[in-house]
Structure formats: C-alpha cells, structure tokens
Residue frames relative to the residue before (quaternion, step in Angstrom):
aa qw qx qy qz dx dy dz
X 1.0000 0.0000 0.0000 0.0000 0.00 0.00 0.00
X 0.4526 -0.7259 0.4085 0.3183 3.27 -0.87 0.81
X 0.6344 -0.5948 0.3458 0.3523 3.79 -1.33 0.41
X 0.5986 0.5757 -0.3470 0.4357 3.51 1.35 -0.01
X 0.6834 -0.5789 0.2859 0.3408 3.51 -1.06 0.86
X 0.2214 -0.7944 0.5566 0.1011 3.48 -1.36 1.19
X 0.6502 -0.5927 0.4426 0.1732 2.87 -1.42 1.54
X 0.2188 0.8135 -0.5351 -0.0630 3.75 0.20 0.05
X 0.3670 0.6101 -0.5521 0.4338 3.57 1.29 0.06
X 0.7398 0.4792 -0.2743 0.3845 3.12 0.12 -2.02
X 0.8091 0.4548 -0.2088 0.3080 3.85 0.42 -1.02
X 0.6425 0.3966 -0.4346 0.4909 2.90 1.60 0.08
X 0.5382 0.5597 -0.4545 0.4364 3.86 1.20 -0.46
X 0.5585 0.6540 -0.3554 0.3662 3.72 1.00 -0.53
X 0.7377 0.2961 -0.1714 0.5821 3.37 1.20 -1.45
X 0.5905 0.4098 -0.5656 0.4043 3.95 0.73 0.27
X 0.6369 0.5387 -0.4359 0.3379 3.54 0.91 -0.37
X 0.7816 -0.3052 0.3105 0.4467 3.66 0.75 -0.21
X 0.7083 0.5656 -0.2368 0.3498 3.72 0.98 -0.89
X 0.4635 -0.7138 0.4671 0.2397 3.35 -1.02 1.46
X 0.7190 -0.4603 0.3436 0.3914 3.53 -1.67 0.41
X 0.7101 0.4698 -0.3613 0.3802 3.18 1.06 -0.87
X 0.4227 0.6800 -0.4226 0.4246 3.97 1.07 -0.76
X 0.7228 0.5182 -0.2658 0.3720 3.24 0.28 -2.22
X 0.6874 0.6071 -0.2679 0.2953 3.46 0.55 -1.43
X 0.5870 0.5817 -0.2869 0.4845 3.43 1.09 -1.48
X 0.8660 0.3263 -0.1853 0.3304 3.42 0.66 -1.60
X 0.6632 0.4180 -0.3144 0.5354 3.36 1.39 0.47
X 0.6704 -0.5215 0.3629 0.3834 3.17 1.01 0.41
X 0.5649 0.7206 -0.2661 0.3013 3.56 1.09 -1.19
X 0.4889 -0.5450 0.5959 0.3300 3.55 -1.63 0.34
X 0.8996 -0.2002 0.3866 0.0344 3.25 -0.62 0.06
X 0.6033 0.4934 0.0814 0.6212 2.77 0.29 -2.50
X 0.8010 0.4940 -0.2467 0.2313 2.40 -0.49 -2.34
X 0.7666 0.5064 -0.2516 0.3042 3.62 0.87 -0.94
X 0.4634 0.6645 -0.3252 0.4878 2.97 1.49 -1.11
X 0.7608 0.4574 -0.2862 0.3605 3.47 0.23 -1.58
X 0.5216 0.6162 -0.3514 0.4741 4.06 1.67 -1.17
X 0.7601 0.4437 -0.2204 0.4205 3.45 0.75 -0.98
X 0.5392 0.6505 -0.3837 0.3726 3.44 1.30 -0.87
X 0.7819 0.5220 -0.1306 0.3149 2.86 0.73 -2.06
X 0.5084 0.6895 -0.3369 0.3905 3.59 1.56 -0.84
X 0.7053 0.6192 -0.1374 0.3166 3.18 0.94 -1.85
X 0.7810 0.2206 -0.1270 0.5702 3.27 1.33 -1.22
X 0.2703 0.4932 -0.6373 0.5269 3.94 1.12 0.95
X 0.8561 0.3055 -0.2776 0.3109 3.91 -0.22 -1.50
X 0.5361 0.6819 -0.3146 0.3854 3.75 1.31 0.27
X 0.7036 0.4584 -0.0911 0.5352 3.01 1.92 -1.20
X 0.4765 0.6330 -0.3154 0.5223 3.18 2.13 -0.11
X 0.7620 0.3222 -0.2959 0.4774 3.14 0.62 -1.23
X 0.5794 0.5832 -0.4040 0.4012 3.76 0.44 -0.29
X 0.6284 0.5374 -0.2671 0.4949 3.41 1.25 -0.38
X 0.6283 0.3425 -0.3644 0.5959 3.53 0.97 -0.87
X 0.6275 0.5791 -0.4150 0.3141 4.14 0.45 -0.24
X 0.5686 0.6507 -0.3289 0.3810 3.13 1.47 -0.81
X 0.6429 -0.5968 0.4202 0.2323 3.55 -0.74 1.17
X 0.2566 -0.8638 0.4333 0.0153 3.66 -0.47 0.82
X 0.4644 -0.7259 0.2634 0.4336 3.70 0.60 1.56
X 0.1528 -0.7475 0.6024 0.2346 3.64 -0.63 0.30
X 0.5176 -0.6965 0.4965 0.0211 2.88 -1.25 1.57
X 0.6045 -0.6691 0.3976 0.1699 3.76 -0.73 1.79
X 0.1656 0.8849 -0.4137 -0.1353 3.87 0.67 -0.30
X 0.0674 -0.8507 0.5137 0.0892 4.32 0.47 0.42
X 0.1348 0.7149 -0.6822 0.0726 3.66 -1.09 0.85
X 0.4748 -0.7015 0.5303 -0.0361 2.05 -1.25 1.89
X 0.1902 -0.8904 0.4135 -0.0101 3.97 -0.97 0.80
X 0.3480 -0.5703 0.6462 0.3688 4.07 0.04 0.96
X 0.5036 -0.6231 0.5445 0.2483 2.89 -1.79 0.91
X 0.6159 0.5466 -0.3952 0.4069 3.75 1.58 0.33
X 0.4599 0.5989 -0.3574 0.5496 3.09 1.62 -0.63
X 0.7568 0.3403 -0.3134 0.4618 4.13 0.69 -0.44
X 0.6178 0.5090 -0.4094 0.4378 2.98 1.07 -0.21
X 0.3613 0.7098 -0.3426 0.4983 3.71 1.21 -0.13
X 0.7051 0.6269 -0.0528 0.3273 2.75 0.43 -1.69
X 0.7856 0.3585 -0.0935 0.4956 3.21 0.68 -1.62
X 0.6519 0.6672 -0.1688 0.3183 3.34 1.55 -0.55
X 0.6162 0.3048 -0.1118 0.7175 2.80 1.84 -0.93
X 0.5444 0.3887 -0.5565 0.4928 3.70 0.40 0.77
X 0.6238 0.5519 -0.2903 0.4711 3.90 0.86 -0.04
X 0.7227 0.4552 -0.1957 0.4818 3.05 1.23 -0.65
X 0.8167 0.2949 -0.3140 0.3840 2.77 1.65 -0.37
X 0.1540 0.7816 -0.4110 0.4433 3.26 2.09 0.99
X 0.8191 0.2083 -0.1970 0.4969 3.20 0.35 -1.36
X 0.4678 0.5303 -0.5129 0.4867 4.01 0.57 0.05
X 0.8560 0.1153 -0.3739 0.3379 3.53 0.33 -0.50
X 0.2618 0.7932 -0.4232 0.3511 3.32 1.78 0.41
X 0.7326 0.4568 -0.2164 0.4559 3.22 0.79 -1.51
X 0.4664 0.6643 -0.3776 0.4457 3.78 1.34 -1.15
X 0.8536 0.3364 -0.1147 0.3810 3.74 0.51 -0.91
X 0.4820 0.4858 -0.4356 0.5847 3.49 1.55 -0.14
X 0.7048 0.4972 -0.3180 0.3937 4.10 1.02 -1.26
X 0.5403 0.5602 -0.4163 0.4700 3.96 1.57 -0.38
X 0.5865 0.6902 -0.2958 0.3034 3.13 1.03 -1.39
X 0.4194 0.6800 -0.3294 0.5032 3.34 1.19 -2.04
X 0.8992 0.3654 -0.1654 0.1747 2.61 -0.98 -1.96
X 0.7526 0.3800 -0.2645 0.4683 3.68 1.03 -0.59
X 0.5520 0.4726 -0.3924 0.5639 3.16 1.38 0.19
X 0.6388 0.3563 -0.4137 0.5421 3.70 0.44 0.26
X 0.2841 0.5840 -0.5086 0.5653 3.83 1.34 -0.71
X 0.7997 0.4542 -0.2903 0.2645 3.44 -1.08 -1.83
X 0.7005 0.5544 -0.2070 0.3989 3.61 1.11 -1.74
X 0.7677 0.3504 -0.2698 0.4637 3.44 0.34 -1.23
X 0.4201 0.6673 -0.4598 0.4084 3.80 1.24 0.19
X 0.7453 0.4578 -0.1476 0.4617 2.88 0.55 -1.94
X 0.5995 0.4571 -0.4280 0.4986 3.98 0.66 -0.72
X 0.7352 0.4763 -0.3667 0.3132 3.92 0.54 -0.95
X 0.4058 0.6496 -0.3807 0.5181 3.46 1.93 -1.03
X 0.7883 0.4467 -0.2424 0.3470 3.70 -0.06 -1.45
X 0.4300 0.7669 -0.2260 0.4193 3.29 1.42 -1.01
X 0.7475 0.5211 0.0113 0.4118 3.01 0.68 -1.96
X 0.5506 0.6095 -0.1762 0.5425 3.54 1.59 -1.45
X 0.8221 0.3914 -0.1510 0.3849 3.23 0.39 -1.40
X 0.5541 0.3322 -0.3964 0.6523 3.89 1.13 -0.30
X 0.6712 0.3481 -0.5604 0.3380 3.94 -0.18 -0.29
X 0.7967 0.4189 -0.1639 0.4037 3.60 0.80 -0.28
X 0.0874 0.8485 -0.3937 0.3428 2.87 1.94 0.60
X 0.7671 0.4528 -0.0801 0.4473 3.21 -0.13 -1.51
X 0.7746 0.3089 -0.2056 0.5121 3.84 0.85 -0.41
X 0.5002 0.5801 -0.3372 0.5474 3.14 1.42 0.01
X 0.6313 0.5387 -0.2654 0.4906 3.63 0.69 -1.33
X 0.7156 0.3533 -0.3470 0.4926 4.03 0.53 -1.20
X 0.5947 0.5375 -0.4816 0.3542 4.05 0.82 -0.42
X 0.7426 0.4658 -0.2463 0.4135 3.24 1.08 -0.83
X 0.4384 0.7255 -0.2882 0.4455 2.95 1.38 0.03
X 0.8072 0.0566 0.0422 0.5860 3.02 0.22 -1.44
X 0.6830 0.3837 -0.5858 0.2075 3.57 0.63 1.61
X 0.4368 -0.5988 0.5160 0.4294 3.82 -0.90 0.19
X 0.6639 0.3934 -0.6359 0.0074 2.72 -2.17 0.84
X 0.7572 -0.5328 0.3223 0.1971 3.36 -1.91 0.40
X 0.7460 -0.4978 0.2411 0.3708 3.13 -1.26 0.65
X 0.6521 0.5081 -0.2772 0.4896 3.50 1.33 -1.10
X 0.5498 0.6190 -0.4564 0.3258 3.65 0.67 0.06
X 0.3311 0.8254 -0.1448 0.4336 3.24 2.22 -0.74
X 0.4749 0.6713 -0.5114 0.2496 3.79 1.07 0.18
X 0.6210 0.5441 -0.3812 0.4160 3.66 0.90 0.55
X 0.4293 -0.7575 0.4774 0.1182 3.28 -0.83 0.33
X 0.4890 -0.6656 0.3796 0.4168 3.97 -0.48 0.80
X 0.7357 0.3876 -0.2411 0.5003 3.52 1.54 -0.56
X 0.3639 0.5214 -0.5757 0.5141 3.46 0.93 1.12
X 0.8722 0.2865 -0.3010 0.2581 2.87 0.38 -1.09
X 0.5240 0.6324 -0.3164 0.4747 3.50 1.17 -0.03
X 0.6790 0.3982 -0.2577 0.5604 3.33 1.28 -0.31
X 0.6392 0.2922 -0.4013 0.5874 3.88 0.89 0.34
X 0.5798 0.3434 -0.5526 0.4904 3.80 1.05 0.66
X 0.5428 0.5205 -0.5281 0.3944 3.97 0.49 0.32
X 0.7245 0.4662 -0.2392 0.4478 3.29 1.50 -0.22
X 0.6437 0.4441 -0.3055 0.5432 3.20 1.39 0.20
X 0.1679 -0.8462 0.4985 0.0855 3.61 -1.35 0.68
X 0.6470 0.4750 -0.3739 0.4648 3.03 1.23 0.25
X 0.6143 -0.5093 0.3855 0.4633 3.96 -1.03 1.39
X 0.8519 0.4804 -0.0080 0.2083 3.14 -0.05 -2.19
X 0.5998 0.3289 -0.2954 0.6669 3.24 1.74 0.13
X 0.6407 0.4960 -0.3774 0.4484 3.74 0.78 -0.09
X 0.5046 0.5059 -0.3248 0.6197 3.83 1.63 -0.51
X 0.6887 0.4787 -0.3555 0.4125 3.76 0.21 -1.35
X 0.9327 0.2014 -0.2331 0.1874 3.16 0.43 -1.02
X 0.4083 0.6521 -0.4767 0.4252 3.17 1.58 1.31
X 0.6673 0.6155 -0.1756 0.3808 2.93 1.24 -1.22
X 0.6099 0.5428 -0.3677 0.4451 3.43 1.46 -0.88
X 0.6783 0.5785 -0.0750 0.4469 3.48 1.09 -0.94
X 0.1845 -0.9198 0.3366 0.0820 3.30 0.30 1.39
X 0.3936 0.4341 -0.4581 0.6684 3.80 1.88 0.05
X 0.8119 0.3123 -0.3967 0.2931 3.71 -0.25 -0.20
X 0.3672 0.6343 -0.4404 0.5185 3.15 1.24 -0.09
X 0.6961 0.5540 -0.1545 0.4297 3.41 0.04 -1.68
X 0.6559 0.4102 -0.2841 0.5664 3.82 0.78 -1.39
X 0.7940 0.3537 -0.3724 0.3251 3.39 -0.44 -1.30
X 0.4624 0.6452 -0.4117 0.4477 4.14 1.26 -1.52
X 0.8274 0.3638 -0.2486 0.3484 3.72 0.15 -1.71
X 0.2199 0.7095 -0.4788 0.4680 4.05 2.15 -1.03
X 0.8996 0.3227 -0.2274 0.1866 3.45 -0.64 -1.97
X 0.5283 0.6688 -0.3206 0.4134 3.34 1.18 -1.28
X 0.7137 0.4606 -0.2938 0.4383 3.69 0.29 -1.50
X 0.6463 0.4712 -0.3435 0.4922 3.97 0.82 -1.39
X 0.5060 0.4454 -0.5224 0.5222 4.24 0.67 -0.70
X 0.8374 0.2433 -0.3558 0.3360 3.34 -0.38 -1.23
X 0.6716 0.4209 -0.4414 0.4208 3.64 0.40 0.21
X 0.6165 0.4371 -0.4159 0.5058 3.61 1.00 0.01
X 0.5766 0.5916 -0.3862 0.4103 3.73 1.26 -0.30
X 0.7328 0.5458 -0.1650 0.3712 2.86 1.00 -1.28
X 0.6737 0.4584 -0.3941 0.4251 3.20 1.34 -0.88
X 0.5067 0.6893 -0.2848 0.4325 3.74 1.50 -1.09
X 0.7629 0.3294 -0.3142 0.4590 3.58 0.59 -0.54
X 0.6697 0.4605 -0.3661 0.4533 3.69 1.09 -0.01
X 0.5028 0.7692 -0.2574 0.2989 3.22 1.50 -0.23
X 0.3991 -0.6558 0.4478 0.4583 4.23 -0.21 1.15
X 0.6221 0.5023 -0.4451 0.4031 4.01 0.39 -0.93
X 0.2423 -0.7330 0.6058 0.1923 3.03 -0.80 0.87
X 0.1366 0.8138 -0.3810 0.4170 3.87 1.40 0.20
X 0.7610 0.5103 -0.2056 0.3439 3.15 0.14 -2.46
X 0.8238 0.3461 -0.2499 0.3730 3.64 0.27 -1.30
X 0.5657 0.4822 -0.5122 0.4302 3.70 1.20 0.04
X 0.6615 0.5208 -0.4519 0.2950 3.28 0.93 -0.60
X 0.6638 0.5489 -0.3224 0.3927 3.16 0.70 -0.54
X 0.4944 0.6028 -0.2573 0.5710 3.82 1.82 -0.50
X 0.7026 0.3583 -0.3694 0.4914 3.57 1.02 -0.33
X 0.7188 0.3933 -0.2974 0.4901 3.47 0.58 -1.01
X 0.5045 0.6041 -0.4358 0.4366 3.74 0.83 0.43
X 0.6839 0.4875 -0.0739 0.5377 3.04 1.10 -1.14
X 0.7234 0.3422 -0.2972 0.5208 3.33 0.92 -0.45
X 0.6153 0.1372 -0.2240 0.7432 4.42 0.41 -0.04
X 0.8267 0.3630 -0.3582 0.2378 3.71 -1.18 -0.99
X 0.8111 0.3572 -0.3027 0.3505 4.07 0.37 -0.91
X 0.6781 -0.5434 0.3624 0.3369 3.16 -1.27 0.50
X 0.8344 0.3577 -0.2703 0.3206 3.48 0.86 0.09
X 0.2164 -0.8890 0.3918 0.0969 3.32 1.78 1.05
X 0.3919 -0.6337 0.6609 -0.0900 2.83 -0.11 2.62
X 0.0734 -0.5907 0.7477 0.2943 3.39 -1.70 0.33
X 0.8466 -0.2685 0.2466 0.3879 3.28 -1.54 0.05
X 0.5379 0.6047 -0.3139 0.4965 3.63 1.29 -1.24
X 0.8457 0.3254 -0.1592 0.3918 3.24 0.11 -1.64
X 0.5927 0.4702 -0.4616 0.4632 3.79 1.08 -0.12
X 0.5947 0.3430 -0.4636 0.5601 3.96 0.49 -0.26
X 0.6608 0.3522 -0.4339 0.5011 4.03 -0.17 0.13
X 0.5267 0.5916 -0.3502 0.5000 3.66 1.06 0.30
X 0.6739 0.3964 0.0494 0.6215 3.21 0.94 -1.79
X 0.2829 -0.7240 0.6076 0.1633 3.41 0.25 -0.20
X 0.2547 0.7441 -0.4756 0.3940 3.60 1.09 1.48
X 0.4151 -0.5180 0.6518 0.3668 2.95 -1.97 -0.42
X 0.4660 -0.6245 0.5020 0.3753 3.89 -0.92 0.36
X 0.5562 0.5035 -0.4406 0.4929 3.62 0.93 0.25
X 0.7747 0.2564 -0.3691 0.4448 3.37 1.07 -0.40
X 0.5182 0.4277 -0.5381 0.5090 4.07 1.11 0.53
X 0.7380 0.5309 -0.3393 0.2414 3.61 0.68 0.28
X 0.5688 0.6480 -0.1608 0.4803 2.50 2.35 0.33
X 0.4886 0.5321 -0.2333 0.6509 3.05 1.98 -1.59
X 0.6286 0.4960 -0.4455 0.4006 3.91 0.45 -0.47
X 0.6791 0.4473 -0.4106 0.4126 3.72 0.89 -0.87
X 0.6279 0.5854 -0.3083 0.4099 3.70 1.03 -0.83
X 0.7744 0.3054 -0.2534 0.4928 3.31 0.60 -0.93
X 0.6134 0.5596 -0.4218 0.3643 3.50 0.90 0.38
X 0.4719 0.6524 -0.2047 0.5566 3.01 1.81 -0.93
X 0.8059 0.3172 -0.1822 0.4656 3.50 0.48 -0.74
X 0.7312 0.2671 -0.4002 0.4835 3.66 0.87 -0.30
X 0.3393 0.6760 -0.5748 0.3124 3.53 1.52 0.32
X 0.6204 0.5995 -0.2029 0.4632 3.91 1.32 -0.82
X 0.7718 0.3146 -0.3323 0.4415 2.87 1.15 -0.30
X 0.5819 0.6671 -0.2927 0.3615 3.21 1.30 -0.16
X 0.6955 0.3672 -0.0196 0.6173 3.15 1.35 -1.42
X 0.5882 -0.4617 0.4365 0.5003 3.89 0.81 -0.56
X 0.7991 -0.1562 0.4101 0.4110 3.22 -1.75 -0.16
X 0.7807 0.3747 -0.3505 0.3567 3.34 -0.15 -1.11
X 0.5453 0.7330 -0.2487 0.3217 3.46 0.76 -0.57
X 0.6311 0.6248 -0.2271 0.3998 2.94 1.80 -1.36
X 0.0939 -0.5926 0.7715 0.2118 4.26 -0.74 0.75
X 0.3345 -0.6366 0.6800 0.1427 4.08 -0.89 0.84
X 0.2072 0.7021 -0.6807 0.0282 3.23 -1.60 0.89
C-alpha cells in the first residue's frame, strides 16, 4: 500500500454500493490486497466497537439513608394505598357478583314464561286450599337462585301443586302490573312491548316470534328486541328491583 493517505470512507461506500475489489482498486490507485485488507480491517474495528458498547456496565451500589419520619411517611402511604386498592377489589368483586345475579334472575325469568303455559294447566286442573299455601312466591324464587339446572328447577315447581299455583298466580299479578304500568306510560313503545311478550308465553294462542311480527306488522328483529326489554323489566318485577337491567 502506498505511503499516502487511505480513503476508507470512500472504499467502504464503494463496496456497500456494489463495487468489486478489483473496480475499487483501479479507482484508488490501490493493489487489490491493499483493499481487501482496508475493508478487512474496517469490519473488525466496528465488531470490536459494538461488543464494547454490549459489554455490561458495573452497576453502581447506591444507599439512602431515611429519618425515621421520612419512613414513617412512607409506611403510611403504602397502607393507604393497600387498602384503596383493597377496597378497588372487594367494589369489582360487588359488581360481578351482582353482574352474575341479575343474569341468573333474567335466565330464570326466561324459564318461567317458557313454562308459563304448562304451569297455568297444572294449576288448573289441581285441587287444593288456601292453607296448603305455607310458602311464599319469594321462597320459591329464592331456592331457584340456588339452583342451576332447567329441569330440576321446572320439576320442582311443577311437581308441587301449591307451587305451581304460587309461582302461575307470582306471574299473573307482575303482567298486570307491567300492563298496567305500559299502558300509562308516554312511550308509546311500552304497551307493544308488553303485546309481544304476551303473545309470546301468556295467550292462548302461542304466537311464535314469526307469527307475532305478521301480527304487528314488524320485523322479528324488532319482536326480538321488545322481548329483551320487556323481559328485563318484568324480570324486576318478578324477582325485585334488583332484577331490573334499566333502559
């Protein structure tokens, strides 16, 4: 190599651009070699560079030192913020446990009007007296929040002619108070809804869903809505307030 100063900028931008050792050489004057070796040496300077900035970097001991008020501080507002987020999680809890409830009351809801109609003919056609009556429509709705299975929550009203009788007479009273409230209502909305979900469990001529929008002159997307609302809402009456999704 000659004794005069080497480009190595230029000779490496030469070989990222595509040009062969021999090109480079011509245009620098250069052996060859000489390049190979410009390029050689470049490669393993920026290898030993970067391995250097990788090299781990002593970590430095650092002690702080605290008043015993400065820790008390400390300890005070880490409690405080224990129980802030203590409470945060007892108030999530809450909330998915009432989540979970007003499901389960609409689920039951739901049970009880599809089985409406078969409930209503047991009670019909069974005898007995008022004093047989030692339950309560909220007994029995409260051992179905405990129960999860359809077919034992149907069986075991249905076997039971006072519950039959309770739960048959339960619904009647909540229609007429959801009717009643629907026909005083400004939404004019309110009283179809209650015309659909009548028509769908309670009348004698169990409409399906098909035949209640050709009734109404609807879409079944929109009796399949008024059905969620007005279930939602006599789900409140049936079960209580809590029961109620508001809309």
């Amino acid at each position: 190599m000659s004794e005069q100063k080497t480009d190595v900028k230029k000779i490496i931008a030469l070989k990222k651009a595509g040009w062969g050792t021999e090109r480079i050489a011509v245009e620098m004057k250069m052996e060859p070699s000489d390049v190979d070796k410009v390029v050689y040496e470049f490669v393993n300077r920026r290898e030993k560079d970067t391995e250097k900035k990788q090299e781990p970097k002593e970590q430095k001991s650092i002690m702080i030192f605290l008043s015993r008020e400065e820790l008390a501080t400390i300890t005070k507002e880490a409690a405080e913020i224990g129980a802030r987020t203590a409470l945060e999680t007892m108030e999530q809890e809450k909330k998915k446990m009432h989540s979970k409830a007003t499901d389960r009351r609409l689920h039951n809801t739901k049970l009880l009007l599809r089985n409406y109609r078969m409930l209503k003919d047991n009670a019909e056609n069974s005898i007995f007296g008022r004093s047989q009556m030692e339950e309560s429509a909220a007994d029995i709705l409260c051992s179905m929040m405990n129960l999860y299975d359809d077919e034992v929550i149907v069986d075991a009203i249905r076997r039971s002619a006072t519950r039959t009788a309770i739960m048959v007479s339960h619904i009647d009273t909540m229609m007429g108070i959801y009717k009643a409230y629907c026909e005083k209502s400004s939404n004019i909305l309110d009283i179809r809804r209650y015309e659909v979900i009548y028509d769908m469990y309670v009348s004698e001529e169990n409409l399906t869903v098909k035949d209640i929008a050709k009734k109404k002159n609807m879409s079944k997307e929109n009796v399949y809505s008024d059905l969620k609302i007005s279930v939602e809402r006599l789900s409140a009456l049936i079960f209580g307030v809590d029961g109620l999704s508001v809309r």
